[in-house]
C-alpha positions as CSV (number, residue, x, y, z in Angstrom):
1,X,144.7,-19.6,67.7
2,X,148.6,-19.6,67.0
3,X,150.3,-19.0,69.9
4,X,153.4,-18.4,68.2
5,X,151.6,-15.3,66.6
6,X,153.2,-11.8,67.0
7,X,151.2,-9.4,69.8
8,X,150.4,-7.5,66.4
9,X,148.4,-10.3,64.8
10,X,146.4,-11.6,67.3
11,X,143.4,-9.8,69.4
12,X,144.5,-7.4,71.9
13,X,143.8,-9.0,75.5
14,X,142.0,-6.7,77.7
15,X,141.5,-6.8,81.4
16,X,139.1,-4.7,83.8
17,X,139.5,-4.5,88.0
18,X,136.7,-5.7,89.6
19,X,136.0,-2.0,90.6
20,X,136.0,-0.6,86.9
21,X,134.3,-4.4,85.7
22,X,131.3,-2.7,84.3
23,X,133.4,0.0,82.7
24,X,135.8,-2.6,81.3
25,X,132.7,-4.7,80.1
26,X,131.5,-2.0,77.9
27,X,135.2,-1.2,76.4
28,X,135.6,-5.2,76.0
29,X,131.9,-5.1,73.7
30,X,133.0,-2.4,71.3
31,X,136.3,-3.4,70.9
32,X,134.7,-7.0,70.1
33,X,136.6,-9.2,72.1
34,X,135.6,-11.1,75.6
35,X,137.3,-9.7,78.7
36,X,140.2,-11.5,80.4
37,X,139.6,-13.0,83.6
38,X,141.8,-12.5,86.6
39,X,141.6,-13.1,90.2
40,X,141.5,-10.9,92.5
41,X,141.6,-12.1,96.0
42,X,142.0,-10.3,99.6
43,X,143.8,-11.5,102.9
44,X,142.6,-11.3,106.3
45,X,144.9,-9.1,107.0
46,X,144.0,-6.7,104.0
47,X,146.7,-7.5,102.0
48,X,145.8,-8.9,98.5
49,X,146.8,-10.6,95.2
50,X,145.7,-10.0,91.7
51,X,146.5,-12.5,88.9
52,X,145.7,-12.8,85.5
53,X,143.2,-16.7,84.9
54,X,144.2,-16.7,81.7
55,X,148.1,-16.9,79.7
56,X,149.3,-13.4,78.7
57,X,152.2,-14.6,77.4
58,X,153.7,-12.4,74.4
59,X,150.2,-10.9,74.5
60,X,149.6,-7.1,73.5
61,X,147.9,-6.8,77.1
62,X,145.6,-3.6,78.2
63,X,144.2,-2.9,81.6
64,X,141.5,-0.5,81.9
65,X,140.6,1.0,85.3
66,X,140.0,4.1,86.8
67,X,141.5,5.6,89.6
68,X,139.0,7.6,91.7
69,X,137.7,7.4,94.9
70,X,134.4,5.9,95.6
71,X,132.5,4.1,99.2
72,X,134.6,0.9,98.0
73,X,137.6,2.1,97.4
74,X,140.0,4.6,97.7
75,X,142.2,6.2,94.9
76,X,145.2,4.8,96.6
77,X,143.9,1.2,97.1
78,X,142.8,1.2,93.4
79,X,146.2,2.7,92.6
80,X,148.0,-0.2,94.1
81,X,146.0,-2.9,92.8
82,X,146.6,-1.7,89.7
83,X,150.3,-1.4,90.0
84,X,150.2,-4.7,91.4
85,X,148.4,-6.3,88.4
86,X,150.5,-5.0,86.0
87,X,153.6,-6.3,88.1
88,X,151.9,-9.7,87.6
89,X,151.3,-9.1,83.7
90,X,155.1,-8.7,83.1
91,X,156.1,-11.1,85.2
92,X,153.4,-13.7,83.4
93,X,155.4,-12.8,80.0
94,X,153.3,-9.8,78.6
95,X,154.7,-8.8,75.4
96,X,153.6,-5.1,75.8
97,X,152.1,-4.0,78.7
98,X,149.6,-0.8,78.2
99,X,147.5,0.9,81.3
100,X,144.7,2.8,80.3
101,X,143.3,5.3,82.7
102,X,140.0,7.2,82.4
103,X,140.6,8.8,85.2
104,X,143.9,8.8,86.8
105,X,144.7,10.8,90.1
106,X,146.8,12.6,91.7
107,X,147.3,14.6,88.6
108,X,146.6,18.2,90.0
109,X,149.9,18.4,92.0
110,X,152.2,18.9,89.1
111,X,154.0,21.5,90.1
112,X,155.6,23.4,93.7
113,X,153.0,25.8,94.8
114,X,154.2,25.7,98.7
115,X,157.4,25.6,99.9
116,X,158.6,22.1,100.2
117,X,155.6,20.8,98.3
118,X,155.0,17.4,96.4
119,X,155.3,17.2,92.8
120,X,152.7,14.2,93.0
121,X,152.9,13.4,89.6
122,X,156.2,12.8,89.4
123,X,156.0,10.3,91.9
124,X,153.2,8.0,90.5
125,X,154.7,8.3,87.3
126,X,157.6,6.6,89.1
127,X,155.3,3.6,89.9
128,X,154.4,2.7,86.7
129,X,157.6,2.7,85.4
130,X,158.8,0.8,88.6
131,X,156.5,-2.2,87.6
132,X,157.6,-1.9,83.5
133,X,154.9,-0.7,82.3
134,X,155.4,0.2,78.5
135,X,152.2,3.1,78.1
136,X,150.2,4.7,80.0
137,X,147.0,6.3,78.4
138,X,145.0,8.6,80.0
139,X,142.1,11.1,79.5
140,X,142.0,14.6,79.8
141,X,144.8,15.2,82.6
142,X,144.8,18.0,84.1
143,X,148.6,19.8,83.1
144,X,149.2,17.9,79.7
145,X,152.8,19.0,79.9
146,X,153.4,18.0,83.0
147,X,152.0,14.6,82.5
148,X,154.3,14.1,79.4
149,X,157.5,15.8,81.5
150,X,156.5,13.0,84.6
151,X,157.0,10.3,82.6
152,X,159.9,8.1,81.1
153,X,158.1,5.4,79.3
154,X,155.5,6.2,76.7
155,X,152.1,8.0,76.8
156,X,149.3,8.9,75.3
157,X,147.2,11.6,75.8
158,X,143.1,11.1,75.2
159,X,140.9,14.2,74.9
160,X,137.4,13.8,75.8
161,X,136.6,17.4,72.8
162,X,135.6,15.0,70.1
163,X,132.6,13.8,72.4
164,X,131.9,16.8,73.2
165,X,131.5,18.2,69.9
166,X,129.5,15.7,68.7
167,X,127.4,16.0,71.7
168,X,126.6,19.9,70.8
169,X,126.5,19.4,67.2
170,X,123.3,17.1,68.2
171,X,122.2,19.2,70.8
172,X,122.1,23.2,69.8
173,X,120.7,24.7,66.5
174,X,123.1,24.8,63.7
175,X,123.3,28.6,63.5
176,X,123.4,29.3,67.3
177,X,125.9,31.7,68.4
178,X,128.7,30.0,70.3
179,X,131.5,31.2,72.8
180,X,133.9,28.6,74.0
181,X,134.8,29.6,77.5
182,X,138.2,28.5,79.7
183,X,137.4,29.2,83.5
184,X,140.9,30.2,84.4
185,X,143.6,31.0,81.9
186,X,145.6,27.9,82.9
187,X,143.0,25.9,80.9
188,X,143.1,28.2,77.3
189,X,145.0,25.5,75.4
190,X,142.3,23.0,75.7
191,X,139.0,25.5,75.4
192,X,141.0,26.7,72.3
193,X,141.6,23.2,71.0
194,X,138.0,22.6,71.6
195,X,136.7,25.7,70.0
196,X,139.3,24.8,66.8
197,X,137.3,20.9,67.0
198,X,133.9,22.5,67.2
199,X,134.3,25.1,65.1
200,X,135.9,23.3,61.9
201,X,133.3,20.5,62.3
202,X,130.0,23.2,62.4
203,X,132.3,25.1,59.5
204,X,132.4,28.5,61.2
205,X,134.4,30.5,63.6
206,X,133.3,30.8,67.1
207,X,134.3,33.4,69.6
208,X,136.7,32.1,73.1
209,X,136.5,34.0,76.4
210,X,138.8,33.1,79.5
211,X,138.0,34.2,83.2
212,X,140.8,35.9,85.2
213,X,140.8,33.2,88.2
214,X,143.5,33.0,91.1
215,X,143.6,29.7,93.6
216,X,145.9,29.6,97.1
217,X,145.7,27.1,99.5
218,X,142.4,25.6,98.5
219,X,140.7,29.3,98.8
220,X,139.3,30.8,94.7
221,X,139.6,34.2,93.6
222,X,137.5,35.1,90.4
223,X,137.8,38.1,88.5
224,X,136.8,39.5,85.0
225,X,135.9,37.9,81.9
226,X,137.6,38.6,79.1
227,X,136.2,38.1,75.6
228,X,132.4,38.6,74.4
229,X,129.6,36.2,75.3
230,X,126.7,38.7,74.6
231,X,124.2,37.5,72.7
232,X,125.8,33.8,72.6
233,X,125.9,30.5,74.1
234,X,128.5,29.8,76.3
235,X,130.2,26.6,76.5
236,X,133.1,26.7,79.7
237,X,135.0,23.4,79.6
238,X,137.8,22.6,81.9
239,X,139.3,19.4,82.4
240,X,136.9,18.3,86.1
241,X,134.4,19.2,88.4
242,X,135.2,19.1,91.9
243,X,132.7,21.5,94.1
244,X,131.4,23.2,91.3
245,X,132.6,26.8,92.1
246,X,134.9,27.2,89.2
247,X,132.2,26.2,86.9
248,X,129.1,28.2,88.9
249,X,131.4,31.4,89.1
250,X,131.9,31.2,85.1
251,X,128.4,31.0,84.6
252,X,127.2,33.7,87.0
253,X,130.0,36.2,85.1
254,X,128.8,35.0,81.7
255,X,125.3,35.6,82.6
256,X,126.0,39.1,83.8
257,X,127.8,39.5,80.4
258,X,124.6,38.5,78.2
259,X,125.0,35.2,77.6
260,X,121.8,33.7,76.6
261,X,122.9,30.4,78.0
262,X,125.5,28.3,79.7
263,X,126.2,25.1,79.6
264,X,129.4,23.5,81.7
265,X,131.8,20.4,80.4
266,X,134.2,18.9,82.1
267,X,135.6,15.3,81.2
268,X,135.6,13.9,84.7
269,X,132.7,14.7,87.1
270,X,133.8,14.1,90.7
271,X,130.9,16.2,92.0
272,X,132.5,16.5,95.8
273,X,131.1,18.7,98.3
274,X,128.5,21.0,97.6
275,X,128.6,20.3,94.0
276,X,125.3,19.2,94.0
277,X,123.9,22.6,95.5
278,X,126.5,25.0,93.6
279,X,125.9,23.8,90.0
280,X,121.9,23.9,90.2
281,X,122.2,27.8,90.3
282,X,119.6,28.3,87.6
283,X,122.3,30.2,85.8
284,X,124.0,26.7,84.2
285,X,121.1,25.2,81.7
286,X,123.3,21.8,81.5
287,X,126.4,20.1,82.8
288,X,127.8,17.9,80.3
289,X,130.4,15.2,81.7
290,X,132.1,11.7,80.3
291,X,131.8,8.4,82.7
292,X,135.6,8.8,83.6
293,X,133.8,8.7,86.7
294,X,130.3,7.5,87.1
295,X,128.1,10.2,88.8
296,X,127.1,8.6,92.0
297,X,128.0,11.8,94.1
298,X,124.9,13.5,91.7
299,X,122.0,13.2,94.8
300,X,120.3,16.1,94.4
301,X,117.2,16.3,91.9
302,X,117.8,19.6,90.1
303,X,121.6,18.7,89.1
304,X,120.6,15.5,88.1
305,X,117.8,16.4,85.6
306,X,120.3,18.5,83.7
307,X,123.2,16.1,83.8
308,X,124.3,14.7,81.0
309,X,126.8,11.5,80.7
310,X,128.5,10.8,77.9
311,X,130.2,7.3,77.5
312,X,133.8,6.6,76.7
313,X,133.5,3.1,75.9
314,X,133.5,3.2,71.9
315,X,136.0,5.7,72.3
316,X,138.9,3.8,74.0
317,X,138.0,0.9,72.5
318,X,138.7,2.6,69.2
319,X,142.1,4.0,70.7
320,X,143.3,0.2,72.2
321,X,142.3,-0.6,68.3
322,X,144.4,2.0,67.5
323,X,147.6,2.0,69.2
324,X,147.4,-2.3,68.9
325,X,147.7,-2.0,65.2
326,X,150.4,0.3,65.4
327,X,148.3,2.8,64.4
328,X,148.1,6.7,65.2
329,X,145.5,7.8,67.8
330,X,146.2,11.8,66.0
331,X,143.0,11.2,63.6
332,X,140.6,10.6,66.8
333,X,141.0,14.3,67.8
334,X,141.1,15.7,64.1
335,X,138.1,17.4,62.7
């Protein structure tokens, strides 16, 4: 190939961590190109290098890898390897440098709810911009103003609805009564863009609820529904499971309310805690995640035989597509 050729007109390069390889594998296959290699290598000591094997320079460059915790790893030792890597891909002469993030934490702390809290996000937004990095893309964050706000270099914003949709579509009866339902009015903006999505692709309106929901110093408050789900399917989205009791309580009040079923989505399953336990209350048919985060906290037999994981591969490979054309990622999320 030319290697005088624009980023633009050749292939976009894409790398994976070892600790998202399998992930990155499955982006690399639908986007129909091999996946870079690198080196990653680890001192007695515990300090460690990362290097691209292969010539990035003035290459449109993409590193996937997601940022939570597992046995392995730590969210902060993937966090730095990361930063690191992407260090070394500007350094190597990247044209355009672009870190794409199923799953990136520290996102909940967005804001001061203590006195002389954090404001977390603000301060890993810092580290990417602190190792020029052009774009971060990332799925699903939790305050989607506040992740634009945090930043000074480019973002883009990935919704995991579009799955979802087509996931429900497949799965319920055409004419089955639906209720999209936000677990705590913080989260009405994306159970409303989700009941827009659903609803223009099934060509009818469907009803939105939101629980009254209050959270202090790791302690949750519920309180009344408000909106009808008699009669209806419920569908309560939010943007993650952690333990499960957001979710559980949801169901439980929609439930009481008449609904005929509920199923719970969430874009990143963490599954911590007592997860396992809380969400196989027989009142939640099905819980519906993305592999953001691959389920390996799911142990128990009754919340893994209603799991189900939908894949993000095709998806961000279609968005790397996207945004290494030039193009807009706005029709991904359109009806």
């Amino acid at each position: 190939m030319n290697q005088s050729a624009s980023p633009s007109t050749r292939e976009p390069q894409l790398f994976a961590l070892e600790a998202s390889r399998a992930f990155g594998e499955a982006v690399a296959h639908a986007l129909g190109v091999a996946l870079a290699r690198h080196e990653e290598r680890r001192f007695e000591d515990g300090e460690h290098k990362v290097r691209p094997l292969e010539s990035v320079r003035e290459r449109d460059v993409y590193v996937v890898h997601s940022l939570y915790a597992d046995a392995a790893a730590s969210g902060n030792d993937k966090l730095i390897r990361l930063l690191f890597f992407l260090g070394a891909l500007r350094d190597a002469g990247a044209a355009r440098v672009t870190a794409v993030l199923p799953y990136l934490a520290y996102m909940r702390k967005d804001a001061k709810t203590q006195p002389r809290d954090p404001v977390t996000t603000r301060y890993v937004a810092a580290l990417f911009e602190a190792v020029h990095v052009d774009r971060v893309v990332a799925l699903d964050v939790h305050n989607l103003a506040a992740f634009q706000n945090a930043f000074r270099i480019r973002t883009e914003h990935l919704e995991a609805a579009p799955l979802f949709a087509r996931h429900f579509i497949a799965a319920l009866p055409a004419d089955a009564p639906l209720v999209v339902v936000s677990p705590d009015i913080g989260g009405m903006k994306r159970a409303e863009r989700f009941r827009q999505l659903l609803g223009a692709r099934l060509g009818r309106e469907l009803g939105l609820a939101f629980m009254e929901k209050a959270r202090a110093k790791g302690v949750m408050t519920g309180g009344r529904l408000a909106g009808e789900v008699g009669g209806a399917i419920a569908l309560v989205i939010d943007d993650m499971i952690s333990t499960g009791g957001t979710l559980a309580h949801a169901a439980r009040v929609c439930r009481e309310r008449g609904a005929t079923a509920v199923y719970a989505i969430a874009t990143h399953g963490l599954f911590t805690g007592a997860a396992n336990e809380t969400l196989a209350a027989p009142e939640i048919d099905r819980v519906v995640v993305t592999d953001s985060v691959p389920p390996f906290r799911v142990t128990g037999a009754a919340l893994r035989g209603k799991l189900d994981v939908i894949p993000l591969a095709g998806y961000l490979a279609e968005a790397i597509a996207r945004l290494h054309a030039g193009g807009s990622l706005v029709a991904l999320a359109t009806p």
